[in-house]
C-alpha positions in Angstrom: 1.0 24.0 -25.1 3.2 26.6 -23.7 7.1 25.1 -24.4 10.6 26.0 -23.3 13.5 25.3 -25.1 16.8 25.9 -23.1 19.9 26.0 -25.7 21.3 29.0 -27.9 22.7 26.5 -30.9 22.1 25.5 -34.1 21.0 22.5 -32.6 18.1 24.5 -30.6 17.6 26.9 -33.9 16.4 24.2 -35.4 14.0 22.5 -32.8 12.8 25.9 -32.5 11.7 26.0 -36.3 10.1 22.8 -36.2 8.2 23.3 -33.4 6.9 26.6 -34.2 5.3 24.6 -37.3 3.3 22.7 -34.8 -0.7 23.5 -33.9 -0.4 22.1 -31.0 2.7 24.7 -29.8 0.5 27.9 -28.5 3.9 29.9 -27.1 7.4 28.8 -27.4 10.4 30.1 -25.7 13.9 29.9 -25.9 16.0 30.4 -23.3 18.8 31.7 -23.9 18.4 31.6 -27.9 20.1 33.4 -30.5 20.1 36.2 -33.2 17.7 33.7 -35.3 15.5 31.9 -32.3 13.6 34.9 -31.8 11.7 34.9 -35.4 10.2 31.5 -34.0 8.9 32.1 -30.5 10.7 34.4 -27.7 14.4 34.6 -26.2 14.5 34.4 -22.6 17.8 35.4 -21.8 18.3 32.5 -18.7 21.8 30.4 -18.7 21.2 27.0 -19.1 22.7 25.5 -15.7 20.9 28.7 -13.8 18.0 25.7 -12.6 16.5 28.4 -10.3 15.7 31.2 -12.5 14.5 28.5 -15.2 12.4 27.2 -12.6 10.8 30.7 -11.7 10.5 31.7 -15.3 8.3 28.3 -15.9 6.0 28.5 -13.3 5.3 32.0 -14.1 4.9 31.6 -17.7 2.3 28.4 -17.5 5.3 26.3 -19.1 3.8 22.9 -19.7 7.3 21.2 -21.3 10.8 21.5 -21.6 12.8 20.4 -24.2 16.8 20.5 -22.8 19.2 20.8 -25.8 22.8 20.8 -24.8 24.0 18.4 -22.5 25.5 20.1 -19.7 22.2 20.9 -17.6 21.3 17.0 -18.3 24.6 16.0 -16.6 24.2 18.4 -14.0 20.7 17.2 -12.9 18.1 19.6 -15.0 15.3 17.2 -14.7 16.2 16.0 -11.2 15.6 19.6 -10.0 12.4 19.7 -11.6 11.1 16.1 -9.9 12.1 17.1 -6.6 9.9 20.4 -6.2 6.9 20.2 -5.7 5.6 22.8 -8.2 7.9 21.9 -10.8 7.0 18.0 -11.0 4.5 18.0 -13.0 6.4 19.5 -16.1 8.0 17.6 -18.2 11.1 17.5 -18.9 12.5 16.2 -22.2 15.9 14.8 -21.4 17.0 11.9 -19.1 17.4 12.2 -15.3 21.3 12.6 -14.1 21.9 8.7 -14.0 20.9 8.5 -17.5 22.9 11.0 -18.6 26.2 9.5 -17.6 25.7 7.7 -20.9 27.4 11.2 -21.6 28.4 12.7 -18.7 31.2 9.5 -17.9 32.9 7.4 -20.8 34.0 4.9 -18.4 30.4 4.2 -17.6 29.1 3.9 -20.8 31.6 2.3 -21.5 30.8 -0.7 -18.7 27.3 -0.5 -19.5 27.7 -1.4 -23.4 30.1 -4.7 -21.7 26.8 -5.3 -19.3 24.4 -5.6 -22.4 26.6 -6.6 -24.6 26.2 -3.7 -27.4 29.5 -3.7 -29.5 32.4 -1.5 -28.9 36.0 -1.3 -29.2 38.0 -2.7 -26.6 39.2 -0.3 -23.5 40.5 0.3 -20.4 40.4 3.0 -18.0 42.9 4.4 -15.3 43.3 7.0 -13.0 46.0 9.4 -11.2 46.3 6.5 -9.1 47.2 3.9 -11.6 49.0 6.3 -14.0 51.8 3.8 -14.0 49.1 0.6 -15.2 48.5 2.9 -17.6 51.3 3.5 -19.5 52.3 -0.2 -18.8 49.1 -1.0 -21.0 49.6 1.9 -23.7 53.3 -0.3 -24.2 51.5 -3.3 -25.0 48.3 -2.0 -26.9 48.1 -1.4 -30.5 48.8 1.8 -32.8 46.8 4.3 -33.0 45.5 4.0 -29.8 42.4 6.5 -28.5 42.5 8.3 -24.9 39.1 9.7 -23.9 38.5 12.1 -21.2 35.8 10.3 -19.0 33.9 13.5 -18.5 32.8 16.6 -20.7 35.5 18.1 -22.2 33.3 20.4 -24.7 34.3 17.8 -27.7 37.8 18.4 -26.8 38.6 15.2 -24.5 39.3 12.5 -27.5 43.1 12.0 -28.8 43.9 10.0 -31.0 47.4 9.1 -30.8 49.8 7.6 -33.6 52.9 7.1 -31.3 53.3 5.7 -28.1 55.5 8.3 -27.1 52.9 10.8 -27.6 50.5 8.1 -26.1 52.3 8.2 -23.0 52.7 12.3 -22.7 49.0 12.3 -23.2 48.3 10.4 -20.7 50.5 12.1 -18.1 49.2 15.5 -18.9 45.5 14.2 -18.9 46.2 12.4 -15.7 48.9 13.5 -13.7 48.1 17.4 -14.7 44.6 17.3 -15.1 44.8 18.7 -18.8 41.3 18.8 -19.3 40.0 20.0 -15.4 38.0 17.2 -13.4 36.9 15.6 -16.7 40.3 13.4 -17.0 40.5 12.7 -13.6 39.6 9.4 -15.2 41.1 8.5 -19.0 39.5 5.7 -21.2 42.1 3.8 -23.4 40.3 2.4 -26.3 41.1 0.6 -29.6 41.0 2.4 -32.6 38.5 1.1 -35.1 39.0 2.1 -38.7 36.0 3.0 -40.7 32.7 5.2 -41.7 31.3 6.8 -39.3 27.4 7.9 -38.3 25.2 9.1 -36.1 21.8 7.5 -34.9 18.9 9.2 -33.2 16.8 7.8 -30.8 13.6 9.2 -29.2 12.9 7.1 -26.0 10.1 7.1 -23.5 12.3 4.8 -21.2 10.2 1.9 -23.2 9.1 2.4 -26.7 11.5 4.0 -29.0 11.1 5.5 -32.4 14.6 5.5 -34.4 14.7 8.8 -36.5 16.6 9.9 -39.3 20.4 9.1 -39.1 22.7 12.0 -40.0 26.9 11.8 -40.6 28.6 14.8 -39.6 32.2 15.9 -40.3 34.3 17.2 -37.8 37.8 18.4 -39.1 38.2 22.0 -40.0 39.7 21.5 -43.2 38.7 19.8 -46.3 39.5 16.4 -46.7 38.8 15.8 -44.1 42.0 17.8 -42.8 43.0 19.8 -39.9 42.4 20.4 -36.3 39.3 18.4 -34.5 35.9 21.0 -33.9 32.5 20.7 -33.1 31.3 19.9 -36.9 31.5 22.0 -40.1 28.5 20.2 -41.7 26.0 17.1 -41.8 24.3 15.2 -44.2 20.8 13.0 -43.9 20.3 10.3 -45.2 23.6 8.5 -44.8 24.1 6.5 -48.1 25.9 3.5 -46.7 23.2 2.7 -43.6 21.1 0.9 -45.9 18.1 -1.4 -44.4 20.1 -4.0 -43.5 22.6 -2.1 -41.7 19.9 -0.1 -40.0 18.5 -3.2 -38.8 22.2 -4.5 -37.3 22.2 -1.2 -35.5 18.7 -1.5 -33.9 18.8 -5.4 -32.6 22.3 -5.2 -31.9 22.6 -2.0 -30.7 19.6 0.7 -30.1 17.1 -2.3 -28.3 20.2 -3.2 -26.1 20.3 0.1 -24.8 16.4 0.7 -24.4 16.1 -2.8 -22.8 19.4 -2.3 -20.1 18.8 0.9 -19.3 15.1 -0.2 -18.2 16.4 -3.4 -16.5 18.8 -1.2 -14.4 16.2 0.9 -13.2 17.7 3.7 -15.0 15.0 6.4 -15.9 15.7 7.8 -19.1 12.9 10.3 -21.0 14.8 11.5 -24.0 16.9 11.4 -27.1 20.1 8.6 -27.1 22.7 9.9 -29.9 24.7 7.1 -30.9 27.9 7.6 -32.1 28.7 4.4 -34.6 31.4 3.4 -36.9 30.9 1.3 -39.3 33.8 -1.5 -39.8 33.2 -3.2 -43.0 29.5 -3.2 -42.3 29.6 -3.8 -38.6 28.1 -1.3 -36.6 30.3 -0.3 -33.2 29.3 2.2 -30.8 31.7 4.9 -30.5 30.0 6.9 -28.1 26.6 7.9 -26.3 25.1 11.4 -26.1 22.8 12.1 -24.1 20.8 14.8 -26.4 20.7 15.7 -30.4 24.0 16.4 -32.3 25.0 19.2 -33.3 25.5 20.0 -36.6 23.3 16.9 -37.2 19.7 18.4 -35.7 19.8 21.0 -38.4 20.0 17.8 -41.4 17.5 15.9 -39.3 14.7 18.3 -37.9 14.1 19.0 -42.1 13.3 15.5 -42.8 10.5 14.7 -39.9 7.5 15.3 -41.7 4.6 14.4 -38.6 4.3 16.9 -35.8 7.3 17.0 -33.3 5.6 18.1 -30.6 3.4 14.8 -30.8 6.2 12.8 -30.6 7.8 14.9 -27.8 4.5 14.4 -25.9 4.8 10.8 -26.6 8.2 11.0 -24.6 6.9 12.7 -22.0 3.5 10.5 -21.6 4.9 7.2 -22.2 2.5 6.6 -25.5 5.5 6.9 -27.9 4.6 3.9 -29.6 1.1 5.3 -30.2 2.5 8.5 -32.3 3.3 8.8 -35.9 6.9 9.4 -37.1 7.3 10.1 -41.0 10.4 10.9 -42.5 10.6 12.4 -45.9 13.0 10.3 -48.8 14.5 13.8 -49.5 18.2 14.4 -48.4 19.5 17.3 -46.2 22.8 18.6 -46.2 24.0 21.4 -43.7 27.0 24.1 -44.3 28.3 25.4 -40.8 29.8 28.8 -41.3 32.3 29.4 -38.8 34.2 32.6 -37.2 37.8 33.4 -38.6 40.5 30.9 -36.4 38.4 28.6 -34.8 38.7 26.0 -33.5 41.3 28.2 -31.9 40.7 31.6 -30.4 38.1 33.1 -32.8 37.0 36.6 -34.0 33.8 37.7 -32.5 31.5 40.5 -32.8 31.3 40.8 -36.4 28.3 41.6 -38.4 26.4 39.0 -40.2 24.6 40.0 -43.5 23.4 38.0 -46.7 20.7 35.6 -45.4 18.1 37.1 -47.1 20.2 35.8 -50.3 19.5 32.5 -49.7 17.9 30.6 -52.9 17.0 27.2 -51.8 18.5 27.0 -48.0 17.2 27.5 -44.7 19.6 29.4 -41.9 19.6 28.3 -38.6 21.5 30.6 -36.3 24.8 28.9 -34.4 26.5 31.5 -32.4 24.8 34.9 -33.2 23.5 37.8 -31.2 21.3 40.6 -32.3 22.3 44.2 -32.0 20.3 46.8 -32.6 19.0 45.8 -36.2 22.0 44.1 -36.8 23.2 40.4 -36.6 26.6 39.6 -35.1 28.9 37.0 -34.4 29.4 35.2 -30.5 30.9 31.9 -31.1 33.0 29.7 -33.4 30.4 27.9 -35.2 27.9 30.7 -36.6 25.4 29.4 -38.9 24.2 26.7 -40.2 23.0 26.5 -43.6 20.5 23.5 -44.8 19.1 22.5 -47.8 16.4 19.9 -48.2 16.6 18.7 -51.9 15.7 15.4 -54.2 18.8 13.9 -54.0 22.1 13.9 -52.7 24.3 16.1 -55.7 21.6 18.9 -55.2 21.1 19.1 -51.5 24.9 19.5 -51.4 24.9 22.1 -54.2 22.1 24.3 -53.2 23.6 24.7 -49.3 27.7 25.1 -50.5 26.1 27.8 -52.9 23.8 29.1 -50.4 26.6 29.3 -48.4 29.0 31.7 -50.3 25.8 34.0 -50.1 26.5 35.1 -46.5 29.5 37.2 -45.3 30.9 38.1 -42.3 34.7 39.4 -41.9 36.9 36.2 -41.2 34.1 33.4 -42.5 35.3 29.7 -43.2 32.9 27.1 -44.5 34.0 23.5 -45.7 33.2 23.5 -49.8 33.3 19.2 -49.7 30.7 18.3 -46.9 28.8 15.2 -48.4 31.1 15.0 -51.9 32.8 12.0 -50.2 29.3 10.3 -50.2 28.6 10.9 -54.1 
């Protein structure tokens, strides 16, 4: 099989790797891919959302799937434009349609479909320019802290979490009133905040069968301690300790058949991955929040523990035999390091050069936001690399990839030195 990848993550890095493993993968291509996707197949460089050119460049290279990492072509109809050319429709695309993807692409209708099937979630409302004044109205008479959620994509920016309800209020009238975050809070979700541990639970789907895969908890503030500013995640770890059996089995009849079952009985397509976002309170699982692809630092602590072929399982996706293919998940535990460029989550340095990974001891790199210059590796985005070890246990998984680490430099480098320790 000839297969496309469309991402440039670490996310995509790390699909890449474990699909180049595959004997049933005869080219792969990434497009547009990184410094570190090109020692797996071959960087195509095609923006995500350009549908045409991706089109074009399948057709002409024999491409029998894609595999869509990063949300924003799902939301803006990826595999839509594929079923509705002619030449294009018989490739499949991994990823749901558009109306699946407003699991993602709207929190407001996620939101109304978890109250449809009854999957549990904290209690919300949402409001609009037009009802700005409900709004504040209700933030007066809700409960501190209170969460306001962007309804659209916000890239991970679009959640507050707000301790006052002065600051409640301002939020709201900057999200609303002055469109703080562009089209995507034209609407705002209110939501109760839940306190608790959270996770994050894979799906694969064929739109009937599912296969659950391993679960992953990520940590998203910059500073350890969990400290700091909000970013896209400094780190993951696989297993989760606390999702024992019995948990897992909460999430899955409460949760993960719910989802399968209503998006089927709406007639709502979906050929993908779910992400669910859960916290647990007191050993109740709540969702959170749907994505619509893998997470991100997450795939890089997952991909390591699938041990059967991924490419059978993504053709049991696309064929509708999901049920029929083999899923094994290794009992070691992965734990990922993201590197990240000197001030983000803020504005970041860029363009500086990358050297050390061929120090690593007992870690695998998957490339973030790199770029390849001449011989040299260099820096693009905020989160660089991500560095994963796959070890017996817990204490040296975490270990091997906060030592691993320290072995890479670039000028301006942060890396979290706790990911996982709160787990121990």
């Amino acid at each position: 099989m000839n297969i496309l990848i469309l991402g440039s993550g670490g996310r995509e890095s790390a699909f890449a790797w474990k699909i180049a493993q595959s004997e049933k993968c005869d080219q792969l291509f990434i497009a547009p891919g990184n410094a570190g996707t090109g020692q797996y197949g071959t960087n195509v460089n095609i923006k995500v959302t350009d549908f045409e050119a991706i089109g074009r460049f399948a057709l002409s290279n024999a491409i029998d799937m894609v595999l869509v990492g990063p949300e924003e072509p799902l939301v803006k109809g990826i595999h839509d434009y594929f079923l509705t050319d002619e030449k294009l429709k018989t490739i499949p695309v991994i990823g749901p349609q558009q109306e699946g993807a407003q699991l993602e692409g709207s929190k407001d209708f996620s939101k109304q479909f978890m109250a449809r099937h009854n999957i549990p979630t904290a209690a919300s409302k949402t409001f609009t320019k037009d009802t700005l004044q409900d709004g504040l109205a209700y933030l007066a008479t809700a409960g501190l802290p209170i969460v306001l959620k962007a309804d659209g994509l916000a890239a991970g920016k679009g959640v507050l979490i707000c301790t006052s309800l002065e600051e409640a209020q301002q939020e709201l009238k900057e999200m609303l009133a002055e469109a703080k975050f562009g089209d995507a809070s034209s609407k705002v979700v209110i939501e109760q905040f839940l306190q608790g541990i959270e996770l994050s639970v894979f799906v694969m789907t064929d739109g009937v069968h599912y296969k659950t895969l391993p679960e992953a908890k990520d940590y998203k503030r910059i500073g350890e301690g969990d400290t700091g500013l909000n970013t896209g995640g400094m780190g993951s770890v696989s297993p989760v300790p606390f999702a024992d059996a019995a948990f897992m089995k909460k999430v899955e009849e409460r949760v993960t058949i719910p989802t399968v079952e209503g998006l089927r009985k709406e007639n709502i397509p979906y050929k993908g991955f779910i992400f669910i976002g859960l916290i647990s309170c007191e050993g109740e699982p709540y969702v959170i929040e749907y994505n619509c692809r893998m997470g991100d630092p997450e795939t890089e602590s997952v991909m390591p523990r699938i041990s059967s072929d991924f490419v059978d399982l993504l053709q049991g996706v696309a064929e509708g035999n999901l049920h029929e293919k083999e899923l094994i998940i290794s009992d070691k535990v992965a734990a990922t390091v993201m590197l990240v460029a000197g001030g983000y989550p803020g504005e970041y340095l860029k363009n500086k050069t990358l050297t050390g990974i061929e120090n690593l001891r007992g870690s695998h790199a998957f490339h973030a936001g790199t770029y390849l210059d001449g011989e040299e590796i260099k820096t693009s985005g905020g989160r660089v690399l991500a560095v994963t070890s796959l070890q017996d246990n817990m204490f040296n998984a975490l270990q091997q990839a906060t030592a691993d680490a320290a072995r890479i430099y670039f000028d301006g480098m942060n890396f979290r030195k706790d990911i996982g320790f709160d787990l121990l």
